[in-house]
Predicted model as a PDB file, atoms N, CA, C, CB and O in Angstrom, pLDDT in the B-factor column:
MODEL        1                                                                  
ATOM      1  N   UNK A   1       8.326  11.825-102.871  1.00 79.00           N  
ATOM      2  CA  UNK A   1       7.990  12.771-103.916  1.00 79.00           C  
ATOM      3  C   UNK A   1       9.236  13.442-104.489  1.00 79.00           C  
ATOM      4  CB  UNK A   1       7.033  13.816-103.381  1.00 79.00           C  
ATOM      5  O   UNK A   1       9.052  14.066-105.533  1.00 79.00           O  
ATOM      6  N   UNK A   2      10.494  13.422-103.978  1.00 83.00           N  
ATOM      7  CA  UNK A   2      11.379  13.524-104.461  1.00 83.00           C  
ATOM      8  C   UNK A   2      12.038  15.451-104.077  1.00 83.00           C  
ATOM      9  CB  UNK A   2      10.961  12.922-105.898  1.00 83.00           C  
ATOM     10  O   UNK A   2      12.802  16.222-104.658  1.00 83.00           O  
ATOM     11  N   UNK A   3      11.298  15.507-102.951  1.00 89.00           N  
ATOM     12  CA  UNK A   3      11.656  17.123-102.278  1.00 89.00           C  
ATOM     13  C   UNK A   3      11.964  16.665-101.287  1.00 89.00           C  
ATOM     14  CB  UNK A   3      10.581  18.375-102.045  1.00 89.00           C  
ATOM     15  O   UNK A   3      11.669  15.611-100.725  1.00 89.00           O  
ATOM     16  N   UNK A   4      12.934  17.936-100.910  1.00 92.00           N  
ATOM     17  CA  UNK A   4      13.537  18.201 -99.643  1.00 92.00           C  
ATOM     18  C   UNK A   4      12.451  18.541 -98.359  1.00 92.00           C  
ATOM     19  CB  UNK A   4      14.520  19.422 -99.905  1.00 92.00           C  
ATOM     20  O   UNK A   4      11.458  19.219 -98.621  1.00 92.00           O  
ATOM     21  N   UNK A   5      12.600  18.211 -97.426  1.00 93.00           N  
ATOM     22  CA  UNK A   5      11.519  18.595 -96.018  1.00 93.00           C  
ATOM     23  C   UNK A   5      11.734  19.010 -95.024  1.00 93.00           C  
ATOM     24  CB  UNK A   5      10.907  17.785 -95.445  1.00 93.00           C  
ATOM     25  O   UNK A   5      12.093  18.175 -94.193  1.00 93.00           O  
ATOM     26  N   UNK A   6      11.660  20.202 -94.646  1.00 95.00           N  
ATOM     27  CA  UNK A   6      11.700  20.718 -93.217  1.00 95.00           C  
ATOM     28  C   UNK A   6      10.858  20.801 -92.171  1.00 95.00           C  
ATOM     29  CB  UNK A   6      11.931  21.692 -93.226  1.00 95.00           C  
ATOM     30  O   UNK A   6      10.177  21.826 -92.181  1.00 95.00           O  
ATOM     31  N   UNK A   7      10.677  20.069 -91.275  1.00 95.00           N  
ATOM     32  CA  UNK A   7       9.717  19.688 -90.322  1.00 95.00           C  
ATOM     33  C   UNK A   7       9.596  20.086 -88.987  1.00 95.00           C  
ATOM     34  CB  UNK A   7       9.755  18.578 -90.252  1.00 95.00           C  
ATOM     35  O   UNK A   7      10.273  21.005 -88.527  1.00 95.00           O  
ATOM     36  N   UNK A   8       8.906  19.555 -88.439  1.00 94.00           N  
ATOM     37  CA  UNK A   8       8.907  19.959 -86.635  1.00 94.00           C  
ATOM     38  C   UNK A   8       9.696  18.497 -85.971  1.00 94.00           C  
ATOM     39  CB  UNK A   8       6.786  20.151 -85.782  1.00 94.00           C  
ATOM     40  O   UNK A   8       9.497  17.615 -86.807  1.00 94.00           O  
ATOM     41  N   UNK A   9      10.420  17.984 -84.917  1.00 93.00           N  
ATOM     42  CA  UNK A   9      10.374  17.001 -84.530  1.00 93.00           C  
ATOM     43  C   UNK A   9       8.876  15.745 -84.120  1.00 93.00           C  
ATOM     44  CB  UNK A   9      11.109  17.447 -83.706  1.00 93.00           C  
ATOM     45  O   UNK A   9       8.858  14.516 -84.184  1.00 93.00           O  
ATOM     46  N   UNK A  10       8.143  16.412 -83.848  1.00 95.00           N  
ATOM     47  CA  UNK A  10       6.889  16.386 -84.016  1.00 95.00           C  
ATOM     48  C   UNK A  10       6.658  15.411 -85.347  1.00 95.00           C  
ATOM     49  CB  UNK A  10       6.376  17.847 -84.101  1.00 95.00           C  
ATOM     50  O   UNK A  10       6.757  14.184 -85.336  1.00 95.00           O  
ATOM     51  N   UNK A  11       6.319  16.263 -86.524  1.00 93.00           N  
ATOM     52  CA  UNK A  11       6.303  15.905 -87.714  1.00 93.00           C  
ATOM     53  C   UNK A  11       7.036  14.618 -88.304  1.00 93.00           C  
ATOM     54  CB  UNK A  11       6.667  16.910 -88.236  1.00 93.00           C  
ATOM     55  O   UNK A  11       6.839  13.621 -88.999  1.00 93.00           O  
ATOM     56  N   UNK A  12       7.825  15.165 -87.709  1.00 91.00           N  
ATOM     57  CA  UNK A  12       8.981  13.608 -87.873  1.00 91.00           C  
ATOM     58  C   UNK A  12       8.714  12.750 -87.425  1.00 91.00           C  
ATOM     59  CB  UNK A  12      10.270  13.463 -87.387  1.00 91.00           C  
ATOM     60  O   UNK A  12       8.817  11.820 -88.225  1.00 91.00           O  
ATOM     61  N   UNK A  13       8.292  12.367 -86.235  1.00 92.00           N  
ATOM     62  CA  UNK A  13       7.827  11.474 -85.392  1.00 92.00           C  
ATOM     63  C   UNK A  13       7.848  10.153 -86.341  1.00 92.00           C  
ATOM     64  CB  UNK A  13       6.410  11.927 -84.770  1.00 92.00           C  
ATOM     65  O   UNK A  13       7.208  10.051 -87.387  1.00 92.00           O  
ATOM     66  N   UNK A  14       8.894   8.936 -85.659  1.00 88.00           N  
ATOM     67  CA  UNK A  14       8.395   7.537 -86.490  1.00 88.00           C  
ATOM     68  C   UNK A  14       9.373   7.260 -87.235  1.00 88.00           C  
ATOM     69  CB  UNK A  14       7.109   7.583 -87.438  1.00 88.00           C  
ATOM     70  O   UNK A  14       9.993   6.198 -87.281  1.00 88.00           O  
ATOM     71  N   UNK A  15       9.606   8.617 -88.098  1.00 87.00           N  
ATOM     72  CA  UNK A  15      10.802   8.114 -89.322  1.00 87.00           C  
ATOM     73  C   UNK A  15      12.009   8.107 -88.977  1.00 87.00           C  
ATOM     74  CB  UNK A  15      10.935   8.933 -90.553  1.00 87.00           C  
ATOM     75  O   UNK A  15      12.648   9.040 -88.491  1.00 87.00           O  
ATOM     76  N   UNK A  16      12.254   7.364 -89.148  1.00 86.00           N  
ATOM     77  CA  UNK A  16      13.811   7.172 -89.127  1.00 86.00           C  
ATOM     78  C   UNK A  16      15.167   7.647 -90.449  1.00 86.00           C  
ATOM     79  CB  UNK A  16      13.821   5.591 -88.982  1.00 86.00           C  
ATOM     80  O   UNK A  16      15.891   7.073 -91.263  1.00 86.00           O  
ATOM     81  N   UNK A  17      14.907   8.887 -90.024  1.00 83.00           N  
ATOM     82  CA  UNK A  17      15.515   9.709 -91.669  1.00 83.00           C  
ATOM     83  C   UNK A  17      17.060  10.505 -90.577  1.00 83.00           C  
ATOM     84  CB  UNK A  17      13.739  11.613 -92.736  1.00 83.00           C  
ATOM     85  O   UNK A  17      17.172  10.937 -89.430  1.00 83.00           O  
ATOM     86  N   UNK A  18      17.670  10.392 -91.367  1.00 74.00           N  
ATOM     87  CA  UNK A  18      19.245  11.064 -91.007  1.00 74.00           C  
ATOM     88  C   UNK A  18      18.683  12.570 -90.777  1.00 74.00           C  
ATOM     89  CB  UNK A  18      20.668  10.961 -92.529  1.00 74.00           C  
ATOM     90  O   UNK A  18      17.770  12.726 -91.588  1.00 74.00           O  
ATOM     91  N   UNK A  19      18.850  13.649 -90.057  1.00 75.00           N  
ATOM     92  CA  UNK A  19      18.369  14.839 -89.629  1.00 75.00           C  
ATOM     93  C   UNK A  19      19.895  15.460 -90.728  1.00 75.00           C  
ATOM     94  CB  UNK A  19      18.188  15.108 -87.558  1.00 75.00           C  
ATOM     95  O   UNK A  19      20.936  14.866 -91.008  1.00 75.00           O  
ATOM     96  N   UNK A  20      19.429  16.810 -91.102  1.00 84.00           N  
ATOM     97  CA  UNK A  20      20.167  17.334 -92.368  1.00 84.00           C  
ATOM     98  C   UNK A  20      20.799  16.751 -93.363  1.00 84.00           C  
ATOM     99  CB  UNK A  20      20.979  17.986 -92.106  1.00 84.00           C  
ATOM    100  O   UNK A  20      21.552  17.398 -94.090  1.00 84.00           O  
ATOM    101  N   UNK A  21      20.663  15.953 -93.465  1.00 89.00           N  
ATOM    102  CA  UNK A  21      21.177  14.495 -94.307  1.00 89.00           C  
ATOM    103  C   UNK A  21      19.883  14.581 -95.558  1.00 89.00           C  
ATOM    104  CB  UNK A  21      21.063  12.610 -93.034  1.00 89.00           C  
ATOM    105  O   UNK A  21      20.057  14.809 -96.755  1.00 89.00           O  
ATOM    106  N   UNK A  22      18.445  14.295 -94.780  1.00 92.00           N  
ATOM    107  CA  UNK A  22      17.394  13.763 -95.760  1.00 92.00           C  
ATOM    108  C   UNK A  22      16.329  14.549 -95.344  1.00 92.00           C  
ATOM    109  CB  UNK A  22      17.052  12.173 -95.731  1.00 92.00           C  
ATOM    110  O   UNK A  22      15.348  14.819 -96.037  1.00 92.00           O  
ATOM    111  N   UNK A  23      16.608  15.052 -93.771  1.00 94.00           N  
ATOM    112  CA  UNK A  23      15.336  15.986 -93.294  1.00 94.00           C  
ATOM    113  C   UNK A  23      15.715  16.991 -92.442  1.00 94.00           C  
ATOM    114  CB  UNK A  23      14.225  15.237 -92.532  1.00 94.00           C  
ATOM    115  O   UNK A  23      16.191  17.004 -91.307  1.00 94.00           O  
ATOM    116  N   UNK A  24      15.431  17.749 -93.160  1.00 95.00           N  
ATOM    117  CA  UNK A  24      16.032  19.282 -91.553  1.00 95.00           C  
ATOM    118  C   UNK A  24      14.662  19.313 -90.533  1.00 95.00           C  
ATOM    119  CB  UNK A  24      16.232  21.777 -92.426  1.00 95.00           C  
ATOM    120  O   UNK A  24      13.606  19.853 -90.864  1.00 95.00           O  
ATOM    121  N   UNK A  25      14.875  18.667 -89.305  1.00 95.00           N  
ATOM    122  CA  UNK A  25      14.137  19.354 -88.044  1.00 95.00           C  
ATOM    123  C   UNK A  25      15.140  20.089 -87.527  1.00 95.00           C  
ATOM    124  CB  UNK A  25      13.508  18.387 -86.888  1.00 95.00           C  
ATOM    125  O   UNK A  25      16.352  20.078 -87.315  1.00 95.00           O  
ATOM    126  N   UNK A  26      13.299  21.297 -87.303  1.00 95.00           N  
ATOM    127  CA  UNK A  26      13.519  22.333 -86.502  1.00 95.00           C  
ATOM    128  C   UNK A  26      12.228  22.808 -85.969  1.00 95.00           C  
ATOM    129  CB  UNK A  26      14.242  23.337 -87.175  1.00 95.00           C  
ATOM    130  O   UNK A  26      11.295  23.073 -86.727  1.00 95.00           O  
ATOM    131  N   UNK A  27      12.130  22.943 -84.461  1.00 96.00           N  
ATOM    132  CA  UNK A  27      10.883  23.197 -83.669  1.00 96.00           C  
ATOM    133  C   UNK A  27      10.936  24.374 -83.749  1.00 96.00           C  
ATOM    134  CB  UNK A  27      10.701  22.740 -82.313  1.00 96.00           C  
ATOM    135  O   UNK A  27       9.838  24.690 -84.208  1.00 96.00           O  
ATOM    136  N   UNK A  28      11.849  25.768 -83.509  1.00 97.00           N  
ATOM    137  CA  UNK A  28      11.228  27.060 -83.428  1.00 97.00           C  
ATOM    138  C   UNK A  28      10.940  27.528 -84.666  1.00 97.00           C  
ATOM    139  CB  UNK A  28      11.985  28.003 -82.760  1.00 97.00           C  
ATOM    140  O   UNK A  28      11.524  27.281 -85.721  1.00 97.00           O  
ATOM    141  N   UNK A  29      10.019  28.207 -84.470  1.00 96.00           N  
ATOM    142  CA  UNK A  29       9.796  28.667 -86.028  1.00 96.00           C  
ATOM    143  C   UNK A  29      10.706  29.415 -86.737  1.00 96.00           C  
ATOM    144  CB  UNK A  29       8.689  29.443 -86.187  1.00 96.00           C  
ATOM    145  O   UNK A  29      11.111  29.230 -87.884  1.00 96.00           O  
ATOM    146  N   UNK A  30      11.082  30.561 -85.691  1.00 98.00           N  
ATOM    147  CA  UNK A  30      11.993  31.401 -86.457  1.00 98.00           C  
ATOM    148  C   UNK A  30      13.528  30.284 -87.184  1.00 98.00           C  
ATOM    149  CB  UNK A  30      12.534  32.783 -85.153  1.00 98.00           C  
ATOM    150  O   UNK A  30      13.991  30.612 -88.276  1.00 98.00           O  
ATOM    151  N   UNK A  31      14.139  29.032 -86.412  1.00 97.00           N  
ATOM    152  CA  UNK A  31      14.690  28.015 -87.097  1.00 97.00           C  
ATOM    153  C   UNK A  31      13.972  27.557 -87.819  1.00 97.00           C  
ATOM    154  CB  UNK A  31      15.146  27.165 -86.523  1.00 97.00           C  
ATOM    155  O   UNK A  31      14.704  27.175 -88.732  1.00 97.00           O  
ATOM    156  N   UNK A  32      12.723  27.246 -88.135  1.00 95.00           N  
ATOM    157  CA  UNK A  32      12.203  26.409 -89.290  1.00 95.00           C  
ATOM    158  C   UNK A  32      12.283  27.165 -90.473  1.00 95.00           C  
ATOM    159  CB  UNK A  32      10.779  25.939 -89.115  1.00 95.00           C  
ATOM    160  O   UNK A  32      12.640  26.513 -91.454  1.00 95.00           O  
ATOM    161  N   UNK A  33      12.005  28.582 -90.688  1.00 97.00           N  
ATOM    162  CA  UNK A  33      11.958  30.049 -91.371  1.00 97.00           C  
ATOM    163  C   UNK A  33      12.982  29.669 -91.606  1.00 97.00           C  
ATOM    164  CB  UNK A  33      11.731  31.502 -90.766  1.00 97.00           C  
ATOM    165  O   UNK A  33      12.873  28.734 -92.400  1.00 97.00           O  
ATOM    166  N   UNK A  34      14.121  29.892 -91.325  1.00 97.00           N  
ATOM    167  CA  UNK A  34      15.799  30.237 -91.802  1.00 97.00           C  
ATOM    168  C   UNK A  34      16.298  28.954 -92.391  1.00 97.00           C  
ATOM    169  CB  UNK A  34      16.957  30.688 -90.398  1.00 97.00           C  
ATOM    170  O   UNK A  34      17.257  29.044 -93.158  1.00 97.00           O  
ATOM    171  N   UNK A  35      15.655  27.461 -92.083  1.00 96.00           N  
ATOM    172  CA  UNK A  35      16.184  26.479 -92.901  1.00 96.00           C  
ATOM    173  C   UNK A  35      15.688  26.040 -94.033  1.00 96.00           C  
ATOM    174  CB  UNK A  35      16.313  25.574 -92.334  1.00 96.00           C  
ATOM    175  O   UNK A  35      16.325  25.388 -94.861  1.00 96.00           O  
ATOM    176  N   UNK A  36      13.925  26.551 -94.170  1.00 96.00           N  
ATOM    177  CA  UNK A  36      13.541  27.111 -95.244  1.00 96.00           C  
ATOM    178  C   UNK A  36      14.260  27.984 -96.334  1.00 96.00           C  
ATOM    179  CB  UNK A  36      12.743  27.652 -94.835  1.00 96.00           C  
ATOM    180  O   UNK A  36      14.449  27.681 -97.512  1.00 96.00           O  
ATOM    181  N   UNK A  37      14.661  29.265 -95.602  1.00 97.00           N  
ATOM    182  CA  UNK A  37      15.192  30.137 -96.872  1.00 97.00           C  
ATOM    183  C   UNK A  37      16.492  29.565 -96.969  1.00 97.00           C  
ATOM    184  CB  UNK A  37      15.264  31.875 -96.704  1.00 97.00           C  
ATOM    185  O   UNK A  37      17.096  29.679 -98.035  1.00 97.00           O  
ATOM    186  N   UNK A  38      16.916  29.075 -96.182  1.00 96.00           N  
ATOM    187  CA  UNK A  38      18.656  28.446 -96.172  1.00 96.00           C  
ATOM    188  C   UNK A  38      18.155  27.786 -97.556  1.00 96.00           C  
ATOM    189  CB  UNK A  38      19.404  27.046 -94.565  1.00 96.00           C  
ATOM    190  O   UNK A  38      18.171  28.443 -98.596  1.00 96.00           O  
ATOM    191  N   UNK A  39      17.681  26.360 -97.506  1.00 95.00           N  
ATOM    192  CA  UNK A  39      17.343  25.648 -98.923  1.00 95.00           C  
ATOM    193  C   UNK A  39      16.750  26.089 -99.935  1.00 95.00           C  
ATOM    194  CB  UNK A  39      16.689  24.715 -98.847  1.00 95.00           C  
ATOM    195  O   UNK A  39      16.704  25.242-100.827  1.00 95.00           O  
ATOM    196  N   UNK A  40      16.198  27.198-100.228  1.00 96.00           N  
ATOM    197  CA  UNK A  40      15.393  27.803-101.310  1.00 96.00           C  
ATOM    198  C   UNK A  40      16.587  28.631-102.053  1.00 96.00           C  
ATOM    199  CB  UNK A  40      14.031  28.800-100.714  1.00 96.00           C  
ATOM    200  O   UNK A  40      16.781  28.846-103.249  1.00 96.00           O  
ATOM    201  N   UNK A  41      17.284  29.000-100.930  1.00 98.00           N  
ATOM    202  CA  UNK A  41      18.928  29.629-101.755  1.00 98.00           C  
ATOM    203  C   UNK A  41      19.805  28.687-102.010  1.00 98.00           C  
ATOM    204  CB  UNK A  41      19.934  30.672-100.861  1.00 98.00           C  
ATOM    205  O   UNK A  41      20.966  29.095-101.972  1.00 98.00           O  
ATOM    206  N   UNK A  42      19.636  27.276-102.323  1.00 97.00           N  
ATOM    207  CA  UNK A  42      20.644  26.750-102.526  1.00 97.00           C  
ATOM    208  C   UNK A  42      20.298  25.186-103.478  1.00 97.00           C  
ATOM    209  CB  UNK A  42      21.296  26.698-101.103  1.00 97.00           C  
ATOM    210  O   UNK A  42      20.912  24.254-102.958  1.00 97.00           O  
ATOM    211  N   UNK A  43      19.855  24.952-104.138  1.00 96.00           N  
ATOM    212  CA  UNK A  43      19.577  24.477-105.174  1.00 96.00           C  
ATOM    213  C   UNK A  43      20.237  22.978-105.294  1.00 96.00           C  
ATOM    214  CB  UNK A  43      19.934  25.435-106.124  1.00 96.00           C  
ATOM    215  O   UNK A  43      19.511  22.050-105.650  1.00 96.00           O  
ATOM    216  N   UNK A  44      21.745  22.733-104.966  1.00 96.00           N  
ATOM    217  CA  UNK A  44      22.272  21.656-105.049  1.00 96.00           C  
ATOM    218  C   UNK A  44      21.468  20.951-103.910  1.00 96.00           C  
ATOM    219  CB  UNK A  44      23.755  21.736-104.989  1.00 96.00           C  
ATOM    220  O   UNK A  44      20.713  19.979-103.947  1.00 96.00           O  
ATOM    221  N   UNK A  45      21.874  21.755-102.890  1.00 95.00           N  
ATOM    222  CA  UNK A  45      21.604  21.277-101.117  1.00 95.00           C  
ATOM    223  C   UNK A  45      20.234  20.373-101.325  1.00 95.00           C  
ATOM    224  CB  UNK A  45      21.199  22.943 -99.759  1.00 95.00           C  
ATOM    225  O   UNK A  45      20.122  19.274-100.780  1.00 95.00           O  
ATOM    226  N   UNK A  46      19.382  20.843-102.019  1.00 95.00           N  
ATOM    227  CA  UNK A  46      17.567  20.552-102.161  1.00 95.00           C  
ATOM    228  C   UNK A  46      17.726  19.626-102.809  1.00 95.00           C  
ATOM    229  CB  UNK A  46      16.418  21.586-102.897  1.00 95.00           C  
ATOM    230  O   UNK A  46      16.944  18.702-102.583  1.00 95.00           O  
ATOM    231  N   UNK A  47      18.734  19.423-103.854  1.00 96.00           N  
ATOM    232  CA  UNK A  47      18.911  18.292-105.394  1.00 96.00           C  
ATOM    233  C   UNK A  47      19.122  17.167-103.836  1.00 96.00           C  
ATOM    234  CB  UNK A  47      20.933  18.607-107.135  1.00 96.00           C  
ATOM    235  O   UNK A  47      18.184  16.533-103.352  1.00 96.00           O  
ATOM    236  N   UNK A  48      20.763  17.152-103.203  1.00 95.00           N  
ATOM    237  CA  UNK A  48      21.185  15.943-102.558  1.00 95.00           C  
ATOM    238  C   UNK A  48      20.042  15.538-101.560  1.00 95.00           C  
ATOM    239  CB  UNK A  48      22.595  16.150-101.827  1.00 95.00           C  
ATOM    240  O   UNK A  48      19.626  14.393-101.739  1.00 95.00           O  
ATOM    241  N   UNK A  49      19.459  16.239-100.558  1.00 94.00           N  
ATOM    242  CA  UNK A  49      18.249  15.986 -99.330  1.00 94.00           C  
ATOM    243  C   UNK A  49      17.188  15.375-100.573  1.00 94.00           C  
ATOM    244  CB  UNK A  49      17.516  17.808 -98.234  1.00 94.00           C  
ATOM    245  O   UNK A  49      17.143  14.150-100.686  1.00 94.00           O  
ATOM    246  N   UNK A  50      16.636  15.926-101.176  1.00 93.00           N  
ATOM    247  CA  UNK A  50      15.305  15.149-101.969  1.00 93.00           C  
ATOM    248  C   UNK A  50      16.343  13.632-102.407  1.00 93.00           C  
ATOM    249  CB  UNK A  50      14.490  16.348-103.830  1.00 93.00           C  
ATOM    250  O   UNK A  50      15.822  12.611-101.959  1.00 93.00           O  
ATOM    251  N   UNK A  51      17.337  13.441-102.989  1.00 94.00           N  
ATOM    252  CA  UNK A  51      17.839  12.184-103.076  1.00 94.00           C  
ATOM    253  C   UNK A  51      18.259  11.225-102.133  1.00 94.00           C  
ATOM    254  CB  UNK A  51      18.637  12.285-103.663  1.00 94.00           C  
ATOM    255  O   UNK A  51      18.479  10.041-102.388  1.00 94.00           O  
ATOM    256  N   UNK A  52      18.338  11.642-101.301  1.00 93.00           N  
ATOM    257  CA  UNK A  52      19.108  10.915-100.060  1.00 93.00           C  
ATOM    258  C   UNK A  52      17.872  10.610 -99.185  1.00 93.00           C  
ATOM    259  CB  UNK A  52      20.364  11.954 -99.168  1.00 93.00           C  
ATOM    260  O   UNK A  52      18.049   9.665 -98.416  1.00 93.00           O  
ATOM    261  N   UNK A  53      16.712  11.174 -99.135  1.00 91.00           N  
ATOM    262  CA  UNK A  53      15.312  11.107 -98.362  1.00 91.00           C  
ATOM    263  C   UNK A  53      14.926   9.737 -98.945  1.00 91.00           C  
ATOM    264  CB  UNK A  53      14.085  12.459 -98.711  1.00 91.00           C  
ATOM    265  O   UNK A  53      14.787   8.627 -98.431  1.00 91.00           O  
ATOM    266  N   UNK A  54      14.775  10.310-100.482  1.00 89.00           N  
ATOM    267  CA  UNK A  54      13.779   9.244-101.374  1.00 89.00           C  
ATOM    268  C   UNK A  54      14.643   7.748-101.241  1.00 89.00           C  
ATOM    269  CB  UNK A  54      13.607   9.819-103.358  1.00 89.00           C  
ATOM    270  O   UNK A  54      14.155   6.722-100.768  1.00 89.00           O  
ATOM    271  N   UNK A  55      15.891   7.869-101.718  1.00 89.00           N  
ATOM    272  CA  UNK A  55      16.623   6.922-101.109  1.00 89.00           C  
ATOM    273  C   UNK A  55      16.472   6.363 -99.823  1.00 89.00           C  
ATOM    274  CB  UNK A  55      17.632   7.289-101.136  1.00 89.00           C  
ATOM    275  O   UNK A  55      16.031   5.214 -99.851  1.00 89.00           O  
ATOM    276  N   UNK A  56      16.687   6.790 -98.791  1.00 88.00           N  
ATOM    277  CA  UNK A  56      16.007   6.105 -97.398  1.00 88.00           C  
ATOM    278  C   UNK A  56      14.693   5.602 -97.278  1.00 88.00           C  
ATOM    279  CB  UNK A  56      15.971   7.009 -96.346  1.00 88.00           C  
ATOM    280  O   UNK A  56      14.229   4.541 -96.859  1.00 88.00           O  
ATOM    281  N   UNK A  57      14.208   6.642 -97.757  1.00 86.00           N  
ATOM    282  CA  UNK A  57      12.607   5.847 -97.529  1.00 86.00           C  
ATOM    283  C   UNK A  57      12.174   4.603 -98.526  1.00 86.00           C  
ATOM    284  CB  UNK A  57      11.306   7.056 -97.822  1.00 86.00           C  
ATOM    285  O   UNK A  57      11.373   3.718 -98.225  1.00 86.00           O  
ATOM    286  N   UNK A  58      12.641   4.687 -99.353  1.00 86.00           N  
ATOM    287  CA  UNK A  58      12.586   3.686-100.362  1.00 86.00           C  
ATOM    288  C   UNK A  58      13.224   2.356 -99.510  1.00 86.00           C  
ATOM    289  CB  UNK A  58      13.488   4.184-101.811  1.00 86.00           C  
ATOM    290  O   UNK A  58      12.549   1.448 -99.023  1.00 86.00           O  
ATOM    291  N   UNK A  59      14.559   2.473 -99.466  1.00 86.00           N  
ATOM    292  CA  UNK A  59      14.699   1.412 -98.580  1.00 86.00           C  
ATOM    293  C   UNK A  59      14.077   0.509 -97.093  1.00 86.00           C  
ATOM    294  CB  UNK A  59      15.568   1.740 -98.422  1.00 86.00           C  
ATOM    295  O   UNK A  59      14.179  -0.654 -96.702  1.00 86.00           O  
ATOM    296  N   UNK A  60      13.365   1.840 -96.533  1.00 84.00           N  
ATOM    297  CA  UNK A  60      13.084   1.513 -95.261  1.00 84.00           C  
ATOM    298  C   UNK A  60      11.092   1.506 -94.872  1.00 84.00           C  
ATOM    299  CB  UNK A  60      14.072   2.744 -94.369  1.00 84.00           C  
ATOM    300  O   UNK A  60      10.413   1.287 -93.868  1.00 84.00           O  
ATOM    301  N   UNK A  61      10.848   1.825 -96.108  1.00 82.00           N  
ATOM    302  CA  UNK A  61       8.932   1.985 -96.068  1.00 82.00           C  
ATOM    303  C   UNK A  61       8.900   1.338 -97.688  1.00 82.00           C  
ATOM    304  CB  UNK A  61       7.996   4.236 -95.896  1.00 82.00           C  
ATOM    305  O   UNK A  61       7.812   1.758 -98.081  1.00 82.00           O  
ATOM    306  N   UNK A  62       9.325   0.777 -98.502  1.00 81.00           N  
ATOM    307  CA  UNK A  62       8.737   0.605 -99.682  1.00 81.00           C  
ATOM    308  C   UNK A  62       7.801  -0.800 -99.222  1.00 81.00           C  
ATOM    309  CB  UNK A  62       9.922   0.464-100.988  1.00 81.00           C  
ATOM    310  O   UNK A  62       7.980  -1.398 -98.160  1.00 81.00           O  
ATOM    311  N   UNK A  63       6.941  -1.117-100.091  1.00 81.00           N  
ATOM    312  CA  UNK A  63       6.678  -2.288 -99.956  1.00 81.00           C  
ATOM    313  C   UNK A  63       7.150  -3.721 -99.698  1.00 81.00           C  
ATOM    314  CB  UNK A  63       6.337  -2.254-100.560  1.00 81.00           C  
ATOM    315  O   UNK A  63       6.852  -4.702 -99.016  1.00 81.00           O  
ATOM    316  N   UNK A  64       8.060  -3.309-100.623  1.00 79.00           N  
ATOM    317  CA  UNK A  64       9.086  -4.753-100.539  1.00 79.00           C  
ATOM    318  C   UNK A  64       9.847  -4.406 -99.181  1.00 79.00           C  
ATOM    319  CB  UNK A  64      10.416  -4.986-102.072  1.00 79.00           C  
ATOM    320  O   UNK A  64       9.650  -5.161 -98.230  1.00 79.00           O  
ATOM    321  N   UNK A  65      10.565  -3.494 -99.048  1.00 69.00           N  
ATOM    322  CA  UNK A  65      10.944  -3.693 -97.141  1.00 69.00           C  
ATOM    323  C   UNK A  65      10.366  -3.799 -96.238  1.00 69.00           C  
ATOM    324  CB  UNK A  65      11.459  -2.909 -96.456  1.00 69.00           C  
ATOM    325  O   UNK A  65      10.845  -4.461 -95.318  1.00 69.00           O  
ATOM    326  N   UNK A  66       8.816  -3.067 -96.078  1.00 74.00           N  
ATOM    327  CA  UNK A  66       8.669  -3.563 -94.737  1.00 74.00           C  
ATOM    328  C   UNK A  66       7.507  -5.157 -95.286  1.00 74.00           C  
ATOM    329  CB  UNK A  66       7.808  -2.027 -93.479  1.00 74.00           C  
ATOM    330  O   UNK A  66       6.740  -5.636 -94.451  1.00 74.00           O  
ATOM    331  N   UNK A  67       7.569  -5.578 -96.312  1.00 73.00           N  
ATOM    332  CA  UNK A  67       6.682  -7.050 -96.640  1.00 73.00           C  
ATOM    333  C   UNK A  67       7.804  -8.073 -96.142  1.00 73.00           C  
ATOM    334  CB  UNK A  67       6.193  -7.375 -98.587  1.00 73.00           C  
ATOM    335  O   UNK A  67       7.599  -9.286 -96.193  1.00 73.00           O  
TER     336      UNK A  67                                                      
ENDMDL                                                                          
END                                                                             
């Protein structure tokens, strides 16, 4: 979808995404809270993670990769 995601490890489960790269995990909440507002203040940071996600996953779940 082309956004940035902050998750639980949990949540993550399966994907194989670069951790702050394409996906910030974080299990405590009060860390999930702060990497939330971390990215909501920072606009580029959200531009590169939503590109670098969609990019991975594209490569690694599109149809044509895993067909």
């Amino acid at each position: 979808m082309g956004v940035p995601v902050v998750s639980t490890s949990v949540g993550a489960e399966g994907l194989d995404l670069t951790s702050d790269d394409a996906i910030v995990i974080r299990d405590q909440p009060t860390e999930w809270a702060a990497a939330i507002a971390e990215l909501l203040a920072d606009r580029e940071r959200r531009r590169r993670m939503a590109a670098v996600a969609r990019s991975q996953v594209e490569a690694r779940y599109d149809w044509v990769a895993i067909g």
